[in-house]
N, C-alpha and C positions, 0 to 999 in steps of 0.2 A: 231682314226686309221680306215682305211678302211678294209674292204674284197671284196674279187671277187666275186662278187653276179652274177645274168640271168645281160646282159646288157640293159637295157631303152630299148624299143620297140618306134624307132622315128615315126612310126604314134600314138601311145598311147599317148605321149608328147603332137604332135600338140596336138590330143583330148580332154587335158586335162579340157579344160571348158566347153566342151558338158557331159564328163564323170562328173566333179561337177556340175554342170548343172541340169544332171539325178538322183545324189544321193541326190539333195537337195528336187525335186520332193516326193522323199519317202521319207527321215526323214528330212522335213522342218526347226525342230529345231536340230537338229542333225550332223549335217558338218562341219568342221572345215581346212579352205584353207589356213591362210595367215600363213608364213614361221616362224614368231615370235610366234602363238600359237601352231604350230605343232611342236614345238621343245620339248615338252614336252614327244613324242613320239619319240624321235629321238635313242634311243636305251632301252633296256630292264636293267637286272639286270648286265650285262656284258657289263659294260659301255666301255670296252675298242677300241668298236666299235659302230660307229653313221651314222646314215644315215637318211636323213628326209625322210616321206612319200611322193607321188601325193596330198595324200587327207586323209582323216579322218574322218570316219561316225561312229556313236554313234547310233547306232539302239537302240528300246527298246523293242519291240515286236515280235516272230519268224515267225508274219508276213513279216515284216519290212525288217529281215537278209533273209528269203528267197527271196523279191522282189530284194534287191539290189546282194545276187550272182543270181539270173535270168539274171539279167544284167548285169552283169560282162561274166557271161558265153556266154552268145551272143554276147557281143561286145568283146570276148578276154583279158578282165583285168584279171589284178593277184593280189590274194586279202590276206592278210595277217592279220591272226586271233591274238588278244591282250585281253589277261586277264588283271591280276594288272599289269605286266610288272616287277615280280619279276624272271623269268627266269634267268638263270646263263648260260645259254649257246646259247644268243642268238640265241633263237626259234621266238621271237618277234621280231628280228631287219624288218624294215621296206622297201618297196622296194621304190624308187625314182620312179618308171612306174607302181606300184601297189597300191590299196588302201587299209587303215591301218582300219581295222575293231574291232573297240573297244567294250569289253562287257560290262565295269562296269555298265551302266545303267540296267544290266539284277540283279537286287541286292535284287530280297526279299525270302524268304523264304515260300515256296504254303504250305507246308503242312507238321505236324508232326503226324505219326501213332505210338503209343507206343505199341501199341494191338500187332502192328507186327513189329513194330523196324525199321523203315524207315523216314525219312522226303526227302522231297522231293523239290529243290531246283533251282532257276536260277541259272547260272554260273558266276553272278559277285560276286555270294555273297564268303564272306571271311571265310576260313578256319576255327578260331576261332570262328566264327560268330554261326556257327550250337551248337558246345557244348556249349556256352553261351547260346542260345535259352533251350535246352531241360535240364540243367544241374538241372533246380530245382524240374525235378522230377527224379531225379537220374540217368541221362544217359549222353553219351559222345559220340563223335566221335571222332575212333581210331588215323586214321594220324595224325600227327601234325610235320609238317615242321618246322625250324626254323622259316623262314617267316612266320608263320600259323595269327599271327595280320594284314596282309597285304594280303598274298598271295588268291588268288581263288579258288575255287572250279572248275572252267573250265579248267583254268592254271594247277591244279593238275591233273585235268582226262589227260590234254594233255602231261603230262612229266612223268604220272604215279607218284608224289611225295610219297617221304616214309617222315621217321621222326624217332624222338629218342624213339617212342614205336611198329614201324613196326616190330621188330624181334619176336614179340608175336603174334601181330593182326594182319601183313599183312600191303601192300602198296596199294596205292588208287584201281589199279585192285582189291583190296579182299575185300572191303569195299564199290564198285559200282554195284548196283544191274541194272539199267536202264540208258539209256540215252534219251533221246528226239536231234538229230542232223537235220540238214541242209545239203543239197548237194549241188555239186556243182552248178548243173544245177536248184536251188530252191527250189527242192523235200524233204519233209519232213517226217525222218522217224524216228520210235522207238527203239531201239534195247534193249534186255531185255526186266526187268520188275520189281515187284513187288516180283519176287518168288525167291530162292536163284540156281535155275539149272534151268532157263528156255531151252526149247529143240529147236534142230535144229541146227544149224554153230552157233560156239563163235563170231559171229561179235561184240559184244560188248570188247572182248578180243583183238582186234585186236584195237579199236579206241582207249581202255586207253593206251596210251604212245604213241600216232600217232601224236603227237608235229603238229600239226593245217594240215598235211598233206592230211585229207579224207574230212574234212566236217569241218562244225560249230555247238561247242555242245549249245544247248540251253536250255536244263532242264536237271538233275540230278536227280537218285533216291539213296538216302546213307544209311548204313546200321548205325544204332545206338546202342551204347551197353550199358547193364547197369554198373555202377562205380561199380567197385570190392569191397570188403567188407571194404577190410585192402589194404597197399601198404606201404611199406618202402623201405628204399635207403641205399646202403653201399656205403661208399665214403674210395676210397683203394687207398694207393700211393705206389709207387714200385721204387727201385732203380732205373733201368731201363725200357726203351721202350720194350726191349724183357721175362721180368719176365712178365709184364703187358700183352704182346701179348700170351705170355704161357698161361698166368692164362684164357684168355678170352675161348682161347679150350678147358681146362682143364674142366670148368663148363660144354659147351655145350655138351663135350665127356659124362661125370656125366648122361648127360639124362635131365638137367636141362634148362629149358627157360625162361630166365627173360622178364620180359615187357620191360624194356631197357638196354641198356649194351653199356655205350658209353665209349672212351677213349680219353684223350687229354695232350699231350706232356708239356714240359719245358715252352715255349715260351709262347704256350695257357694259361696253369694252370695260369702264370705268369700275362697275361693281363687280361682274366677275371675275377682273385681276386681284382687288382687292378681297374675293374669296377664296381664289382655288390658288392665285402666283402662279398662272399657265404662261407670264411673260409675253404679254400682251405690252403692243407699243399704248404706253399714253399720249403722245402728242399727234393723233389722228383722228377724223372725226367720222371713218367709216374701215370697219376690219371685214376683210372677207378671210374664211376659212374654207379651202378647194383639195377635197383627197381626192388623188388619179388611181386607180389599181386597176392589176392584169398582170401579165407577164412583165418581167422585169425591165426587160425593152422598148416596149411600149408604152410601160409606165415612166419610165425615164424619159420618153422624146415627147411625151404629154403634157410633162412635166416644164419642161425647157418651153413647148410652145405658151402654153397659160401664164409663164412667167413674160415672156413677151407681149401677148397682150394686155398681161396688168401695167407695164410699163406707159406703153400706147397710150395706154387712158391714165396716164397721170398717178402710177400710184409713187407712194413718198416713202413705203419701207416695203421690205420684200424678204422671206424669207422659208426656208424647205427643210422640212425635217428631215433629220439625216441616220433616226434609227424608231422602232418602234417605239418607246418607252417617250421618245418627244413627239410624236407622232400625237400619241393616246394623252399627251398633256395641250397639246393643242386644241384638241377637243373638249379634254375634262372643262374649260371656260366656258364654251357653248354647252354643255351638257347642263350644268347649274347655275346658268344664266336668270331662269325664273327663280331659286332659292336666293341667289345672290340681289336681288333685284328689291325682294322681299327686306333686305338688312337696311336698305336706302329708303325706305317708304312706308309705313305703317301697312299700308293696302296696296294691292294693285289690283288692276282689271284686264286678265288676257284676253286678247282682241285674237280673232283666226279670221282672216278671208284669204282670198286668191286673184290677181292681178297678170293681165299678160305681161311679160316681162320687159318687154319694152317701154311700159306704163310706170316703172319703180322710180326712176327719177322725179317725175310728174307728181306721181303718190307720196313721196317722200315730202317733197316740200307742202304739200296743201297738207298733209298733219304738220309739218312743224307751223302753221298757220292756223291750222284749227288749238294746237295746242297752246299758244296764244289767246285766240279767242274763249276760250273755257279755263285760262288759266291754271292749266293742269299739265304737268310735266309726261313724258313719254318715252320710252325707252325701245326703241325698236330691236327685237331678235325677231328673225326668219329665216328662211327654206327658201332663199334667192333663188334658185336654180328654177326652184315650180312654180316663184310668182307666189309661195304661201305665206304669208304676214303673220307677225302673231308681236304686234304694238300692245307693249304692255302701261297702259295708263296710272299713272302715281297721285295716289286721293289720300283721303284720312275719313274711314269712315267717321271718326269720331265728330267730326266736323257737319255741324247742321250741313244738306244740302249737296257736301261734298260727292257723294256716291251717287245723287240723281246727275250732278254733272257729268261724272266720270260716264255712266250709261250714255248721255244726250251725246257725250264725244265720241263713244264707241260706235253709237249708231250712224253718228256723218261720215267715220272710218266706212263700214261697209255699204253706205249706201256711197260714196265715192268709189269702192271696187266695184261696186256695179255697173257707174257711170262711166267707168273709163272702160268696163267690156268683160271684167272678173266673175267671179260668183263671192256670195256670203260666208261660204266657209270652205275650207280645203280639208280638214280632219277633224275640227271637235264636233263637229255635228249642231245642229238646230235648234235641237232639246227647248228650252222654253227662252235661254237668251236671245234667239233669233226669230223664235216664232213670230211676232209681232211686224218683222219686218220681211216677211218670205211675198207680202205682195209690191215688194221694190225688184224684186227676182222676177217672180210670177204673175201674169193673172187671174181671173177666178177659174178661167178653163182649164189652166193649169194647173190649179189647184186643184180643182175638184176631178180630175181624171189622176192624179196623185191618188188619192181617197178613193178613187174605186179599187184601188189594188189594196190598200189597206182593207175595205170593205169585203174583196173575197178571202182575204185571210180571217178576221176580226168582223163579222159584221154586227154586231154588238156595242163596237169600239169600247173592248176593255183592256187591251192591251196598253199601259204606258199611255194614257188618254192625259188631252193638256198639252202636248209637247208636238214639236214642228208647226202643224198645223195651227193656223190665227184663229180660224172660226170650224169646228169639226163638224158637219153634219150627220146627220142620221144618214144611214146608206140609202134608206129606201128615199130619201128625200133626192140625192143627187142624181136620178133617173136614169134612165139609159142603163142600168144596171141588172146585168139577167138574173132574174129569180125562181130558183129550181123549190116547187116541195116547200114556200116558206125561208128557205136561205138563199144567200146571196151565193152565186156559182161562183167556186174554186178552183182554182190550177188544178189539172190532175197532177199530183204530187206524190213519189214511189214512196209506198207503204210497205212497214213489215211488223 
């Protein structure tokens, strides 16, 4: 299926073999023109939409990414930044008049500091990849995305990804200390650092979850933590979706914060037992999964309380893992939740927004009502603890019709987050699935002071152009905007 993207720029077209031409000058081994290999890129994790690239350069050095946007920026290309391509909301999809700028060759890891808890990493390298590195002297890296075997470390800085232990440690912003990025115009800069408050403007704040809109990130600085002493998991099933969503505030009211607090419906429980045998109750219509960790002590009297209050609120089995090995099986269900979900449905459509937590009860029943109304089955997995949703909708694309449903349903999901006090998304980001609906969020004021900052980054907008933004203006159009010499003024930002 298409979307309304910028239209082809018909001199960009003609150009198109002077523009590969140029890109094959800098990364020699690195290009990729003909229509059959660049299909590979033809859309991200949100396959419901496909669009081939111009071109496709595979840089490997932040030599290499600066010369080729130096040249883009001169010649007016629009360049579109790709990590793994696990994106859910087409942030990756590609432009037909832009070129598709691949990281994965950026893939090793420079450096691990234990002394001060940092490593420090290119951006193709994969999520999982860092804690595998340092885990054998006892440390971790917090996020963990379902995707995290796949997914990037660039891709996470640019969607901000969380995971099923952010409600403790934080989302990729709490866990980015540095970036090393690219501008548009080639300039190479650092933002952060090494230290946990570097001074001055949060530009680094502003680039995690900037979905490839400012720059190209090209090194990473991550924060590392050491593995907690103890960690254990209650696995709670509840008659219903709304004892389950009680129970979730009930703990967080408590004063209690577990490392993770996910919950997953009828449907989910249903297909992930029937993938992974994590020994999941079937006769419940709401499972929550709560690991406590810390000192062994604390973890234990955490443990005893949360089971208390699942009680409270009604729940109907209850049960604590009693060693590591059933610990990480309680999980593994929640982990491939989304592939397992996949065996039951031909399609499905992952939904991300964010809801106050007190609201999940509420929210729960208006999709089981909306999911009525569109006739389309639903399977909820989430990130209880932070109020993040991620309603996985069951369609057939093959089915006239069927997928513009599924969309029409998605979109009552997050304009009901709105309505009850949420935002649109909590980690997959904007990209082009949301853009259309960012003035249910915002209004135009809001919108267009968004776009000045892209504007002092990009005043051009060729960065990743088409995505977030519903309607993107010219910079010089949305006014109020200072202009130094002909360009739009930029953060002063440390050069080297």
């Amino acid at each position: 299926m298409s979307i309304a993207m910028p239209a082809p720029d018909r001199e960009t077209l003609l150009r198109r073999s002077e523009i590969v031409a140029a890109l094959k000058r800098i990364v020699p081994n690195g290009v990729i023109d003909d229509a059959a290999s660049m299909v590979a890129y033809e859309s991200d994790g949100l396959t419901a939409y496909r669009q081939l690239p111009m071109v496709v350069a595979l840089p490997e050095t932040t030599a290499q990414v600066a010369a080729i946007l130096r040249y883009c920026s001169a010649n007016n290309v629009k360049i579109v930044p790709r990590g793994a391509g696990t994106s859910l909301s087409g942030g990756a999809l590609p432009l037909e008049d832009g070129v598709l700028l691949g990281m994965a060759r950026f893939n090793r890891i420079l450096e691990v500091d234990y002394d001060n808890r940092i490593a420090v990493v290119q951006p193709g390298v994969t999520n999982l990849a860092i804690t595998k590195e340092v885990e054998g002297r006892g440390f971790y890296y917090a996020p963990d995305p379902s995707s995290q075997i796949a997914c990037s470390i660039g891709g996470n800085v640019a969607e901000n990804s969380g995971g099923v232990h952010c409600l403790k440690y934080g989302l990729t912003t709490n866990n980015v200390l540095g970036v090393e990025m690219v501008l548009v115009d080639g300039e190479v800069v650092r933002l952060g650092g090494r230290q946990l408050e570097p001074r001055g403007l949060d530009l680094l704040g502003l680039v995690v979850g900037s979905e490839g809109l400012l720059g190209v990130v090209t090194e990473v600085i991550v924060r590392i933590l050491p593995k907690p002493e103890l960690a254990r998991a209650l696995l709670v099933g509840f008659p219903d979706a709304e004892s389950a969503g009680r129970c979730v505030a009930s703990v967080i009211a408590a004063g209690i914060i577990p490392a993770g607090m996910e919950m997953m419906d009828r449907p989910a429980i249903h297909a992930a037992e029937a993938f992974v045998r994590a020994g999941y109750p079937l006769d419940v219509e709401a499972l929550l999964i709560v690991e406590l960790d810390g000192p062994a002590a604390e973890c234990d009297h955490l443990i005893d309380r949360v089971a208390a209050i699942a009680r409270e609120n009604g729940a109907s089995s209850l049960r604590v893992s009693t060693s590591e090995s059933e610990r990480l099986t309680m999980w593994a269900g929640r982990k491939a939740a989304f592939p397992a979900v996949g065996r039951i449905s031909p399609d499905y459509y992952c939904m991300d927004g964010t809801i106050p937590r007190r609201k999940l009860p509420h929210v729960l029943q208006r999709m089981s009502e909306l999911s009525k109304q569109y006739g389309l089955g639903v399977a909820n997995v989430f990130h209880a603890g932070d109020g993040n949703l991620h309603p996985l909708i069951l369609y057939n694309a093959n089915q006239p019709g069927e997928l513009e449903r599924a969309e029409d349903f998605g979109a009552d999901i997050l304009r009901l987050c709105v309505e009850v006090g949420g935002v649109l998304t909590g980690e997959h980001g904007v990209g082009v699935e949301k853009r259309d609906l960012m003035p249910v969020m915002f209004n135009e004021t809001d919108l267009n002071q968004q776009q000045h900052v892209k504007c002092a980054f990009d005043p051009a907008s060729l960065m990743n152009p088409g995505k977030v933004f519903p309607k993107l203006h010219r910079c010089a159009e949305l006014g109020r905007v200072h202009v130094h010499h002909g360009q739009v003024a930029r953060p002063d930002l440390p050069r080297f």
